[in-house]
Gaussian input, Z-matrix of N, CA and C with variables (Angstrom, degrees):
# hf/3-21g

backbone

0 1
 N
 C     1     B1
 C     2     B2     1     A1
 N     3     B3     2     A2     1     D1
 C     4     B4     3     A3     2     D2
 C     5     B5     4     A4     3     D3
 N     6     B6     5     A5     4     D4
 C     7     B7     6     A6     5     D5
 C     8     B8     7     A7     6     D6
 N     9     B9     8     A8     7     D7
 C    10    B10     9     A9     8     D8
 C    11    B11    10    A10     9     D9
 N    12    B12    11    A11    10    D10
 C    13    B13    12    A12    11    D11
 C    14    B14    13    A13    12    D12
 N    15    B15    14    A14    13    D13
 C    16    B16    15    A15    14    D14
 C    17    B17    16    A16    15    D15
 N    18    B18    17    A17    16    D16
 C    19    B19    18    A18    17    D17
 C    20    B20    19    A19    18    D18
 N    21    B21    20    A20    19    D19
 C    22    B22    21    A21    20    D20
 C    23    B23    22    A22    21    D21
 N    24    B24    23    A23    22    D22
 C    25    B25    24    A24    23    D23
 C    26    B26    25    A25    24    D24
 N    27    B27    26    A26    25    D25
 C    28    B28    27    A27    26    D26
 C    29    B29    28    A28    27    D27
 N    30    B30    29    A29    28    D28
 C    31    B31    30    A30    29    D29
 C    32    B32    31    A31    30    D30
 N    33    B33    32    A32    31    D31
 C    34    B34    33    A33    32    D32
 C    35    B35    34    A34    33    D33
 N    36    B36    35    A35    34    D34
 C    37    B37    36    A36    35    D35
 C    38    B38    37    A37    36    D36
 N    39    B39    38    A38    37    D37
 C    40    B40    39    A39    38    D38
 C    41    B41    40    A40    39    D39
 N    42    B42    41    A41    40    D40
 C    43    B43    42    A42    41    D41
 C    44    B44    43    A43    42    D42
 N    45    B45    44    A44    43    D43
 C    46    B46    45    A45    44    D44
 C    47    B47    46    A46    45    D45
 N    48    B48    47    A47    46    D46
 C    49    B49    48    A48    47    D47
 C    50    B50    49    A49    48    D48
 N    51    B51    50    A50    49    D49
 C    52    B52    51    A51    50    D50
 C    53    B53    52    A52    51    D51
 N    54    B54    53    A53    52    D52
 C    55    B55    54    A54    53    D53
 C    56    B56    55    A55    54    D54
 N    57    B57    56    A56    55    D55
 C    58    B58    57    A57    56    D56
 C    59    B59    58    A58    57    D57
 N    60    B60    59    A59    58    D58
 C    61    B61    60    A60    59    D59
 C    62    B62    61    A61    60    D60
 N    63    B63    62    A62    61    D61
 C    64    B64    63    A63    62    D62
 C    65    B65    64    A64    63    D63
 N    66    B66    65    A65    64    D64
 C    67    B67    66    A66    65    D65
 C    68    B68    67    A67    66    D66
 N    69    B69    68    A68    67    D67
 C    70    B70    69    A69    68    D68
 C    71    B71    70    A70    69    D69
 N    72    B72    71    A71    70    D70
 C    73    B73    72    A72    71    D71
 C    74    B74    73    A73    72    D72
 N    75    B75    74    A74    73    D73
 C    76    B76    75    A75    74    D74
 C    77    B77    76    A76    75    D75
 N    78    B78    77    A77    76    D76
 C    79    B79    78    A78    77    D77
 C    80    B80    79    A79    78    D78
 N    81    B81    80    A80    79    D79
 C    82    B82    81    A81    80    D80
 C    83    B83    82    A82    81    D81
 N    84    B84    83    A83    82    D82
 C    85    B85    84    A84    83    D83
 C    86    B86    85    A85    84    D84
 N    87    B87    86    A86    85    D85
 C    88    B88    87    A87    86    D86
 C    89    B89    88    A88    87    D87
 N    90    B90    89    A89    88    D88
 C    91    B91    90    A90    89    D89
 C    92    B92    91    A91    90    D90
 N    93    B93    92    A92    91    D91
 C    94    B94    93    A93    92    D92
 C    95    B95    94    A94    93    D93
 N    96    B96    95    A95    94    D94
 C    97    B97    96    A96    95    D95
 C    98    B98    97    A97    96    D96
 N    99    B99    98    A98    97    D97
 C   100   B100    99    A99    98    D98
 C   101   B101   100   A100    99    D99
 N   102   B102   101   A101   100   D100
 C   103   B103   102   A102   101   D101
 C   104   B104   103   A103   102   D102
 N   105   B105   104   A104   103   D103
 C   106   B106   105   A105   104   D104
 C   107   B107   106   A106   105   D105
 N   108   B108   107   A107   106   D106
 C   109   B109   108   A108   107   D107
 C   110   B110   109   A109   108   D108
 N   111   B111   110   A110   109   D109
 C   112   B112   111   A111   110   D110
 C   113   B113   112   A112   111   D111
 N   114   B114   113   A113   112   D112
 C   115   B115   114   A114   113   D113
 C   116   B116   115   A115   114   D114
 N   117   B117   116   A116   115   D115
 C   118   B118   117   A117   116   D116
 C   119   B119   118   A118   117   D117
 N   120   B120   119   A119   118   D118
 C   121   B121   120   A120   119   D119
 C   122   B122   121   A121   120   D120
 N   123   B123   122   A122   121   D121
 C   124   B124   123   A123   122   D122
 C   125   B125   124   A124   123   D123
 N   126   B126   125   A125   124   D124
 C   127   B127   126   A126   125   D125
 C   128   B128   127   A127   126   D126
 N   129   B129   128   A128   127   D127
 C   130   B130   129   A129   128   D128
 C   131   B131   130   A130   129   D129
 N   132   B132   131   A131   130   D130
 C   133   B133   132   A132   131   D131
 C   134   B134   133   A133   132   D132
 N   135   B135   134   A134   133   D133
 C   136   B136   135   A135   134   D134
 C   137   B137   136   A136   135   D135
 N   138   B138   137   A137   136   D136
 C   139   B139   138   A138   137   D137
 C   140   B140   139   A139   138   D138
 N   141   B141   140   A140   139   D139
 C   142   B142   141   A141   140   D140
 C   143   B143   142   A142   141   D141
 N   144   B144   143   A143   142   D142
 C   145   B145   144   A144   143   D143
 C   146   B146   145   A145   144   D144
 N   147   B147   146   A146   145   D145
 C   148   B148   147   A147   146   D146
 C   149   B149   148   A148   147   D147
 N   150   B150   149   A149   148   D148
 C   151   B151   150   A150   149   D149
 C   152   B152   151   A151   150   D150
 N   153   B153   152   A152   151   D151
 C   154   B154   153   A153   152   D152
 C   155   B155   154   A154   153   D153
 N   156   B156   155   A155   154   D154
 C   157   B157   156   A156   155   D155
 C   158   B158   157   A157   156   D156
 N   159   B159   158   A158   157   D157
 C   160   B160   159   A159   158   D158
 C   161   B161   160   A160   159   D159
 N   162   B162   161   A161   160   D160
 C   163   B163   162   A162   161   D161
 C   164   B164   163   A163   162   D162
 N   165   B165   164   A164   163   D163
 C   166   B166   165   A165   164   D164
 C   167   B167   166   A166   165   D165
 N   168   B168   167   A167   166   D166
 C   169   B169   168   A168   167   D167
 C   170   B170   169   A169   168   D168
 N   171   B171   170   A170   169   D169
 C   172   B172   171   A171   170   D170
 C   173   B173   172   A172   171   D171
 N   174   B174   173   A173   172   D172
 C   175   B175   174   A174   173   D173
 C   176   B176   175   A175   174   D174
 N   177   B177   176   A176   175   D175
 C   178   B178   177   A177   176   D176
 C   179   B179   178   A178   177   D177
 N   180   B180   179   A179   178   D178
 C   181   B181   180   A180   179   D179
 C   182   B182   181   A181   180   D180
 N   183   B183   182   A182   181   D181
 C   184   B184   183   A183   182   D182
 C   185   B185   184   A184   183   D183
 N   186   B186   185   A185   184   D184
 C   187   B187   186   A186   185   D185
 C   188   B188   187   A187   186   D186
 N   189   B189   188   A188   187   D187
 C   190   B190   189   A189   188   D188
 C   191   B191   190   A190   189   D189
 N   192   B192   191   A191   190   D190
 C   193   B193   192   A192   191   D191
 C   194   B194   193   A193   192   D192
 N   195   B195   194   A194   193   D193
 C   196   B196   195   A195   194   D194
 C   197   B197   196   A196   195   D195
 N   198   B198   197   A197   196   D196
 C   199   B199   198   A198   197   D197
 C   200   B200   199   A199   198   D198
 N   201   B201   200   A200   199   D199
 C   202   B202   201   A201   200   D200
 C   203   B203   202   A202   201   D201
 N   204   B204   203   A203   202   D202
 C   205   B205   204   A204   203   D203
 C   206   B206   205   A205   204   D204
 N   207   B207   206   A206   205   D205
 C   208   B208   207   A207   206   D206
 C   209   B209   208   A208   207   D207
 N   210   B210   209   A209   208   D208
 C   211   B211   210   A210   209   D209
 C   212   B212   211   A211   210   D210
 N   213   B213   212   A212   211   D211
 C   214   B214   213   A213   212   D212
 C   215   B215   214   A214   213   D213
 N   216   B216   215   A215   214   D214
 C   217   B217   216   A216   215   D215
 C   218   B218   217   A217   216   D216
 N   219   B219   218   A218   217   D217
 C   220   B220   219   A219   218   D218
 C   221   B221   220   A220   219   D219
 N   222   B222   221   A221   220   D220
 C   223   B223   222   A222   221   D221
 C   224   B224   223   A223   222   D222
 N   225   B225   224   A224   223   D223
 C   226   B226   225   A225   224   D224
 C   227   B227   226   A226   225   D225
 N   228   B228   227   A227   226   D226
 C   229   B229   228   A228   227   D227
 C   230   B230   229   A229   228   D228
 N   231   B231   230   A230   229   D229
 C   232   B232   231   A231   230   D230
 C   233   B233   232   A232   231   D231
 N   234   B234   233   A233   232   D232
 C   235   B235   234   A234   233   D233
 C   236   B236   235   A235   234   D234
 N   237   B237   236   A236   235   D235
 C   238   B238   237   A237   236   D236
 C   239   B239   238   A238   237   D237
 N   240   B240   239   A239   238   D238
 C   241   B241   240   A240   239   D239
 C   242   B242   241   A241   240   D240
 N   243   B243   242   A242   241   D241
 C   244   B244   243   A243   242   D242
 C   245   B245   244   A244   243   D243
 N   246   B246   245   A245   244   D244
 C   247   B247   246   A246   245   D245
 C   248   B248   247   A247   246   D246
 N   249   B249   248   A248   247   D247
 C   250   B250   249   A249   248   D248
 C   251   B251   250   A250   249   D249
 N   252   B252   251   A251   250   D250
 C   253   B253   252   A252   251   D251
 C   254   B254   253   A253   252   D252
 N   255   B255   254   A254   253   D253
 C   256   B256   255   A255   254   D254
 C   257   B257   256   A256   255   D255
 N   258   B258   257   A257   256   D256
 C   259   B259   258   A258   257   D257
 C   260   B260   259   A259   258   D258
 N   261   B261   260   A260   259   D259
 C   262   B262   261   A261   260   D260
 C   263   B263   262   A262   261   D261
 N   264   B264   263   A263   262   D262
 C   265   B265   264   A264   263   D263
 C   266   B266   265   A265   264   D264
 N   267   B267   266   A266   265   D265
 C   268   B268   267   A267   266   D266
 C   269   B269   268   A268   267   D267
 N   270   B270   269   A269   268   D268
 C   271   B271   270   A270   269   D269
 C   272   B272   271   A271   270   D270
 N   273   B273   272   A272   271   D271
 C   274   B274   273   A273   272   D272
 C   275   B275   274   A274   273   D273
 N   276   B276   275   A275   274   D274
 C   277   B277   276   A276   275   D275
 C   278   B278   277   A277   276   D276
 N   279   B279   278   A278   277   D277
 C   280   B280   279   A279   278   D278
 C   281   B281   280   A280   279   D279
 N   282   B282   281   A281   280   D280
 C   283   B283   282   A282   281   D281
 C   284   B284   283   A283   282   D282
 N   285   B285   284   A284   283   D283
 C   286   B286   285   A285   284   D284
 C   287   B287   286   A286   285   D285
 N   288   B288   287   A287   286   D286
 C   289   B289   288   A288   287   D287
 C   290   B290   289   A289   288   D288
 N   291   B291   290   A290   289   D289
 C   292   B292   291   A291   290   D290
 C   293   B293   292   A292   291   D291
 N   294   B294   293   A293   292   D292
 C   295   B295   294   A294   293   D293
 C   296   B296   295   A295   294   D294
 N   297   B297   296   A296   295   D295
 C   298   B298   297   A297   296   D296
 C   299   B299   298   A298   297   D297
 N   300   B300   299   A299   298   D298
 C   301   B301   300   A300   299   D299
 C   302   B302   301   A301   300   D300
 N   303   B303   302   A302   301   D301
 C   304   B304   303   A303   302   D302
 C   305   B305   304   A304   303   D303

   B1=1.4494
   B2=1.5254
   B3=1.4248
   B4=1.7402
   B5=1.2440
   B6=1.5022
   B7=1.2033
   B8=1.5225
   B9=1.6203
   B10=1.5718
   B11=1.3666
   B12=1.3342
   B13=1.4024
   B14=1.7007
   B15=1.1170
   B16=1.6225
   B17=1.5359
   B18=1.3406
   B19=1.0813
   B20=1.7171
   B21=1.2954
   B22=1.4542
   B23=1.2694
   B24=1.3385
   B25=1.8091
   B26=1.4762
   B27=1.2784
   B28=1.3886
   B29=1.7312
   B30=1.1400
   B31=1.3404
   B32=1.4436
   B33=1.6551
   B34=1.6524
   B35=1.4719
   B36=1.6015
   B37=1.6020
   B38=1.3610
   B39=1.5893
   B40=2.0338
   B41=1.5256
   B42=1.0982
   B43=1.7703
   B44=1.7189
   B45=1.3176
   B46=1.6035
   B47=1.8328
   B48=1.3968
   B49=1.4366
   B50=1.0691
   B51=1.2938
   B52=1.6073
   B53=1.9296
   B54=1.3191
   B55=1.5065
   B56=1.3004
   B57=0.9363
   B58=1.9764
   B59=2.0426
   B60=0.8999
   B61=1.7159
   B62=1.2293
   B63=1.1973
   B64=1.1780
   B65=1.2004
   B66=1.5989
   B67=1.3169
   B68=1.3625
   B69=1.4650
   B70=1.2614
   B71=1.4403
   B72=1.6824
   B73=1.2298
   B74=1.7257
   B75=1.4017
   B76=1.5908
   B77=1.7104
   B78=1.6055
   B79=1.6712
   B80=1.6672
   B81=1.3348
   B82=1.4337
   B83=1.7198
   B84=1.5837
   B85=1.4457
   B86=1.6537
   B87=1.5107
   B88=1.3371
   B89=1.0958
   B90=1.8649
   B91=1.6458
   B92=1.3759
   B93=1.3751
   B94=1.8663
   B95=1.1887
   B96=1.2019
   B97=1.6270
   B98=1.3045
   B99=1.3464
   B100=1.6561
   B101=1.8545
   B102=1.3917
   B103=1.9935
   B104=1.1998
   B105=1.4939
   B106=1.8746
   B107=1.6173
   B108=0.9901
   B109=1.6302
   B110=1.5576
   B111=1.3821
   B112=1.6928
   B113=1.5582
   B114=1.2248
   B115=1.5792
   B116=1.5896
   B117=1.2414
   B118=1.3387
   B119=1.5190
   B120=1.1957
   B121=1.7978
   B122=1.6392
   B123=1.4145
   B124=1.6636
   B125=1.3385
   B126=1.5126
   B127=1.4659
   B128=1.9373
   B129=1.1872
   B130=1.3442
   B131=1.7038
   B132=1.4512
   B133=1.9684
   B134=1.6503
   B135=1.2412
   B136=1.6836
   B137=1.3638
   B138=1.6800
   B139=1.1551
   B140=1.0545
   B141=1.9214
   B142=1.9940
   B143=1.2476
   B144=1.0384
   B145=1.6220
   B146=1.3647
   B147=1.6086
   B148=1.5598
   B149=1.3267
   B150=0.9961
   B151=1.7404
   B152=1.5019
   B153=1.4058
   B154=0.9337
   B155=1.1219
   B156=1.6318
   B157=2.0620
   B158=1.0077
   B159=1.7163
   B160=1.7131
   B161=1.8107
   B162=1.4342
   B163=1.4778
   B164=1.9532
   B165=1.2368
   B166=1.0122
   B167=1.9374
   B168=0.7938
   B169=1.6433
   B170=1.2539
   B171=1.6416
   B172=1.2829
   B173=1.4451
   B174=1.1237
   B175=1.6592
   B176=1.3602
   B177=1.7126
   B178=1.2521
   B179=1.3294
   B180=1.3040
   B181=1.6325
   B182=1.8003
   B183=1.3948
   B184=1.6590
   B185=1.6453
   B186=1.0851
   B187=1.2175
   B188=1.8652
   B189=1.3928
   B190=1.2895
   B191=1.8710
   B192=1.0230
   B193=1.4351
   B194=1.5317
   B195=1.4204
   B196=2.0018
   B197=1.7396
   B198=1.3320
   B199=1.6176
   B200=1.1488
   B201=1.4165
   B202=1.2877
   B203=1.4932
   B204=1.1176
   B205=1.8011
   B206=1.3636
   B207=1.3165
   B208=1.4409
   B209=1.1837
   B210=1.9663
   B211=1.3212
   B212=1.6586
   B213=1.0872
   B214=1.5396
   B215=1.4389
   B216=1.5444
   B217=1.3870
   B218=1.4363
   B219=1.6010
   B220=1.2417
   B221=1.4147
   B222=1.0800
   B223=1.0824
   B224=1.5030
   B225=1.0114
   B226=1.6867
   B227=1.4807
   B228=1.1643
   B229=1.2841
   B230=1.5181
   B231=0.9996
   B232=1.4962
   B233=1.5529
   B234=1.0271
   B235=1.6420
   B236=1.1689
   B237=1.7309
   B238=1.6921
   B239=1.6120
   B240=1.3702
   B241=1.2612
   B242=2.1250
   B243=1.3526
   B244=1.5916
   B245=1.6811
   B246=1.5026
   B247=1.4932
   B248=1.9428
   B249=1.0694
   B250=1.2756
   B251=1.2800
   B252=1.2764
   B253=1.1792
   B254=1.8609
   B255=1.9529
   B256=1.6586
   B257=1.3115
   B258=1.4883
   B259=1.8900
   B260=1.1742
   B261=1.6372
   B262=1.6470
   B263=1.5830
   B264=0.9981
   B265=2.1429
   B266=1.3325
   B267=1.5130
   B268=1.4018
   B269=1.5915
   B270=1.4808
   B271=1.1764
   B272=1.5201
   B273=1.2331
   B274=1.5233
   B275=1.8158
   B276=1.2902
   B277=1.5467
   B278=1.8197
   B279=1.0644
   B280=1.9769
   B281=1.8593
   B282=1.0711
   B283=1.2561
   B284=1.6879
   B285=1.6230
   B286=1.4438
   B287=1.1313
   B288=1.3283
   B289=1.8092
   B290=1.2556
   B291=1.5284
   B292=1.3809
   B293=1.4039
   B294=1.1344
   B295=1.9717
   B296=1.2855
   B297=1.2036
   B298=1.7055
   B299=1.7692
   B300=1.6492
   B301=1.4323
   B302=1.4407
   B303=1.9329
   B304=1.6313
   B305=1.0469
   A1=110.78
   A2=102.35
   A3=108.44
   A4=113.42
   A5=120.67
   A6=143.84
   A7=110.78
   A8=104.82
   A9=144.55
   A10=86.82
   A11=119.35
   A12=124.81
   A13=120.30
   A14=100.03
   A15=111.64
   A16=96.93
   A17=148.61
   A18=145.04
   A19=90.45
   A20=123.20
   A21=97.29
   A22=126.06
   A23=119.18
   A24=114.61
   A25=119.68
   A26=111.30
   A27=135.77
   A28=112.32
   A29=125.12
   A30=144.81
   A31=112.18
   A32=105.35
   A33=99.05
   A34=129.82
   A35=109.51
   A36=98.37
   A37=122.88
   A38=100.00
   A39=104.44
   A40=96.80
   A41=92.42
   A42=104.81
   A43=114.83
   A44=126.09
   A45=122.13
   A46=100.42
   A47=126.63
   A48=123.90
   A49=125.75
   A50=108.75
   A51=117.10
   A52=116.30
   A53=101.44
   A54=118.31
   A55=101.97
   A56=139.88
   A57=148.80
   A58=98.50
   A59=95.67
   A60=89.46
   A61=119.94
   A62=118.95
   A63=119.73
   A64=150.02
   A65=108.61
   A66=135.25
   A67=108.35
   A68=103.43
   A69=107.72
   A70=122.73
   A71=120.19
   A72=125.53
   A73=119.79
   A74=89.64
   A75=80.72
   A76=108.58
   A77=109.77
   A78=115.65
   A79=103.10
   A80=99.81
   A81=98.96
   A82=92.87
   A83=108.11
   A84=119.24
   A85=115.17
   A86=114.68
   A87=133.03
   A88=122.10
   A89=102.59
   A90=91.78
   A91=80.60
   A92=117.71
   A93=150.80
   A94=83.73
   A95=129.59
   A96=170.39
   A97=96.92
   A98=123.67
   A99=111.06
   A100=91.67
   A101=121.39
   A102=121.27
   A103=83.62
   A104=160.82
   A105=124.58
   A106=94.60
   A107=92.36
   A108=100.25
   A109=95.99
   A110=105.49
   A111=126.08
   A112=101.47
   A113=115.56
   A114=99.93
   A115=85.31
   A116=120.83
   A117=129.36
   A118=96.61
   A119=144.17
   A120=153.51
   A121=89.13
   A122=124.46
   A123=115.39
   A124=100.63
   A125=127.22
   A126=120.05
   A127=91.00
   A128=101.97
   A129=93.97
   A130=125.88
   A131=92.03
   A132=103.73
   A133=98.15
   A134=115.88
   A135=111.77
   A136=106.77
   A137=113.38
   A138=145.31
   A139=118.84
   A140=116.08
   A141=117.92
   A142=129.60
   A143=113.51
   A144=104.20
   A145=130.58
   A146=103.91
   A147=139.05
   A148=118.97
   A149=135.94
   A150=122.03
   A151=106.58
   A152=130.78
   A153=137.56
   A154=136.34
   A155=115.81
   A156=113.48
   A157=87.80
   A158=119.95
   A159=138.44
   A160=99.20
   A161=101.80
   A162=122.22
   A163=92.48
   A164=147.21
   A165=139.45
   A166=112.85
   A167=115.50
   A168=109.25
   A169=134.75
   A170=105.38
   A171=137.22
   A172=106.76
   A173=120.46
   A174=110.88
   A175=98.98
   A176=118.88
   A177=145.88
   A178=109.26
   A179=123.22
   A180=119.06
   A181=112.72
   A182=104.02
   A183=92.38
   A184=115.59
   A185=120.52
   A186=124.92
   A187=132.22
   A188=85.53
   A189=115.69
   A190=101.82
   A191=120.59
   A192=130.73
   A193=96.23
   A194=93.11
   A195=85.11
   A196=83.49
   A197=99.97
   A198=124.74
   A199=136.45
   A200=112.73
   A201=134.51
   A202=111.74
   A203=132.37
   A204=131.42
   A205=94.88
   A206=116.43
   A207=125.20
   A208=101.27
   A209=111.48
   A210=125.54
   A211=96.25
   A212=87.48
   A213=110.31
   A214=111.03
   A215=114.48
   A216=126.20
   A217=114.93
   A218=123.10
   A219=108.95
   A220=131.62
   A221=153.27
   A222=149.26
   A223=115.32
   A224=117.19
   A225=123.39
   A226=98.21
   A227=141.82
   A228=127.21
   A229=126.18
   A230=102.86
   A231=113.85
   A232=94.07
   A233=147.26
   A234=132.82
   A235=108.97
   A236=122.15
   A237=120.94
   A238=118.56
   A239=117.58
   A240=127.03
   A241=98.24
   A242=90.75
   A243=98.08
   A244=112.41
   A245=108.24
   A246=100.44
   A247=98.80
   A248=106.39
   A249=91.58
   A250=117.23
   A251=137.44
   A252=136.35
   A253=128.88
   A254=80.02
   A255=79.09
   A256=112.52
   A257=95.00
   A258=108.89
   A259=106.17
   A260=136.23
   A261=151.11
   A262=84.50
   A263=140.72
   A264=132.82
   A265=101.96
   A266=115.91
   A267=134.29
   A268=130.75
   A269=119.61
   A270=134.12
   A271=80.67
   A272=125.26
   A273=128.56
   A274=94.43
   A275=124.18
   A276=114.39
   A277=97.13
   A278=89.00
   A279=97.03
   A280=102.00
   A281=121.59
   A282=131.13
   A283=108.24
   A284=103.81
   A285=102.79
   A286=114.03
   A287=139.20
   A288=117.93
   A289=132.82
   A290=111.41
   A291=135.89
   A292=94.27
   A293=124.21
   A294=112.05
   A295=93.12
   A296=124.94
   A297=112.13
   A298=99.95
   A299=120.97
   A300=106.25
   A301=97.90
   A302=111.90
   A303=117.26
   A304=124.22
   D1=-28.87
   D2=178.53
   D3=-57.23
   D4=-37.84
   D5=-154.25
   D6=-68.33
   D7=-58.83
   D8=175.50
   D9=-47.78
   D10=-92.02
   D11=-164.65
   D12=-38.74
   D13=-44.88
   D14=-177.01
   D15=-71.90
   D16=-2.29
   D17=-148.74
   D18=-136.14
   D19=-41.90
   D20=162.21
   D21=-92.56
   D22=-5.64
   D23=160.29
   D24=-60.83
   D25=-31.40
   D26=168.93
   D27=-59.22
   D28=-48.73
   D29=163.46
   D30=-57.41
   D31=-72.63
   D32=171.33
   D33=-42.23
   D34=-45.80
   D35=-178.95
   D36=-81.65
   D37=-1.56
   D38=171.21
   D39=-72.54
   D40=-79.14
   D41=-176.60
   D42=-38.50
   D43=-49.80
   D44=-157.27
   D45=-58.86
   D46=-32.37
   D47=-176.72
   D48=-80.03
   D49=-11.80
   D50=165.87
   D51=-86.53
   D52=2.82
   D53=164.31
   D54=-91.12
   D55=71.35
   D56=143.50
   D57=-25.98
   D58=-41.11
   D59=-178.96
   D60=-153.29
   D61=123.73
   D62=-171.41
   D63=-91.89
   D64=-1.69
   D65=151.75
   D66=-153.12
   D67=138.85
   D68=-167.70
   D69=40.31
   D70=-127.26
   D71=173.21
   D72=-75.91
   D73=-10.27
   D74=-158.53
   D75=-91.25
   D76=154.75
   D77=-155.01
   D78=-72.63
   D79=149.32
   D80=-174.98
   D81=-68.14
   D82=139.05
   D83=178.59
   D84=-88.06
   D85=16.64
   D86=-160.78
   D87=-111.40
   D88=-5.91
   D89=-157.00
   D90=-140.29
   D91=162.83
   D92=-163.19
   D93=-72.32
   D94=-168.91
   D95=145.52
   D96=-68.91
   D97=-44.90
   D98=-156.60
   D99=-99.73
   D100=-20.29
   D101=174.03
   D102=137.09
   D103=-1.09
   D104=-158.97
   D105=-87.52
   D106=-177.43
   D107=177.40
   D108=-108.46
   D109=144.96
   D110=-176.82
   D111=-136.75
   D112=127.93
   D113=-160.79
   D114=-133.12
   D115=7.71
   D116=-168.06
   D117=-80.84
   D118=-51.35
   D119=167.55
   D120=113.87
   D121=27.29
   D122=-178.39
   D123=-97.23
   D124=-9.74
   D125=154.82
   D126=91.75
   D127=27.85
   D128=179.32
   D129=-79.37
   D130=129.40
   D131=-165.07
   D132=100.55
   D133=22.80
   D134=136.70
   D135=-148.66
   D136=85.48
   D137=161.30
   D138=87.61
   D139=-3.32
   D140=163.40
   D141=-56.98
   D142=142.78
   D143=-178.83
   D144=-78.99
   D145=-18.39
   D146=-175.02
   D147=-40.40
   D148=-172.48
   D149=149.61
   D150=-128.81
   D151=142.51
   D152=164.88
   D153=-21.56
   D154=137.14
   D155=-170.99
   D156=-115.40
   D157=115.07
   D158=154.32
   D159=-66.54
   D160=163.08
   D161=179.74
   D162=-63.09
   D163=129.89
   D164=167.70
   D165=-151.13
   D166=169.85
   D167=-171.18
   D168=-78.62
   D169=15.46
   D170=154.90
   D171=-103.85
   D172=33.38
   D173=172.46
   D174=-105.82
   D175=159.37
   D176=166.87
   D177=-44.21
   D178=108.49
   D179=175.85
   D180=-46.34
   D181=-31.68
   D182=178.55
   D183=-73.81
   D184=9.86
   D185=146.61
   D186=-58.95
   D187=-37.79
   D188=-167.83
   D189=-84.54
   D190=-43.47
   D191=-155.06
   D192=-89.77
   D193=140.36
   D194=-176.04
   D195=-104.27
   D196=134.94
   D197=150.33
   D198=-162.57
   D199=129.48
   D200=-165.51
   D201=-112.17
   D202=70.69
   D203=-179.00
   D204=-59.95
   D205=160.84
   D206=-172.91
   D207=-117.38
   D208=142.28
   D209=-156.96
   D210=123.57
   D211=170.89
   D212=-160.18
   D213=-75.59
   D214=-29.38
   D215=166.90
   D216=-58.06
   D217=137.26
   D218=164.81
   D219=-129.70
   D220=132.95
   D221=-143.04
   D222=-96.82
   D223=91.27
   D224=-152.83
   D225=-75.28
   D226=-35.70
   D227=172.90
   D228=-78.58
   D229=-10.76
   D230=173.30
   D231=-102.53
   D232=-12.66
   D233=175.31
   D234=-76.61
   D235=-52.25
   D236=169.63
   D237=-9.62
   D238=-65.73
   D239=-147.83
   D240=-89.04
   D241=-20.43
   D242=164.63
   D243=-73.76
   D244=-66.16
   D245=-158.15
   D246=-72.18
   D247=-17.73
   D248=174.00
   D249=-72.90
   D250=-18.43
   D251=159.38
   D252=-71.78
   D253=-7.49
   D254=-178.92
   D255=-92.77
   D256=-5.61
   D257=-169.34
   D258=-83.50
   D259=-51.33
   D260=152.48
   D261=-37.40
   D262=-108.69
   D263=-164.66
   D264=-1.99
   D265=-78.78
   D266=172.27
   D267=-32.97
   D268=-27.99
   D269=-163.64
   D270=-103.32
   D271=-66.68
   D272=-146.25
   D273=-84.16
   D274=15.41
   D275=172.11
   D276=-118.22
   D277=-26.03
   D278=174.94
   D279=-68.53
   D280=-59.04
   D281=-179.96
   D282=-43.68
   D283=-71.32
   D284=171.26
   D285=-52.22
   D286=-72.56
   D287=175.33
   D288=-10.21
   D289=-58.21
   D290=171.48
   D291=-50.25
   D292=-65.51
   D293=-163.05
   D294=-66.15
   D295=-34.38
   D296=-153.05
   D297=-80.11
   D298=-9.71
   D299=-173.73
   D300=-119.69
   D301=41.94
   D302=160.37
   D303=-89.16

């Protein structure tokens, strides 16, 4: 189970910086100035001194949990584990295309 887990924290912090935004228009609230993921909400890499919190096995399960309540509000820690799954959909239908027009 150690294994599993350490293997999608590993996943999350590849994937979460290639989310530029995380719903709709608005900027992913997760990531540095320079792309890491900061999951801490201390806004670190616009002017904290801190160092950055990667997805790791001390993170907040609502990180982990995809939810999206409906309404205009959005729940940015529960979206992570969504759009990153929408990005893997996206990658793996781009890929198949590509084989399918060899």
């Amino acid at each position: 189970a150690e294994q599993v887990l350490q293997g999608f924290c590993a996943a999350f912090n590849a994937i979460l910086p290639r989310l530029t935004n995380l719903y709709e228009c608005q900027r992913n609230p997760f990531l540095t100035d320079d792309g890491r993921v900061d999951l801490s909400g201390a806004g670190v890499g616009r002017g904290a001194e801190a160092a950055a919190v990667p997805m790791a096995e001390d993170t907040p399960l609502h990180f982990i949990l995809p939810s999206h309540p409906p309404g205009p509000l959005a729940d940015a820690p529960g979206l992570c584990t969504i759009q990153i799954l929408n990005y893997l959909v996206r990658s793996h239908n781009e890929v198949c295309e590509e084989l399918a027009d060899l």
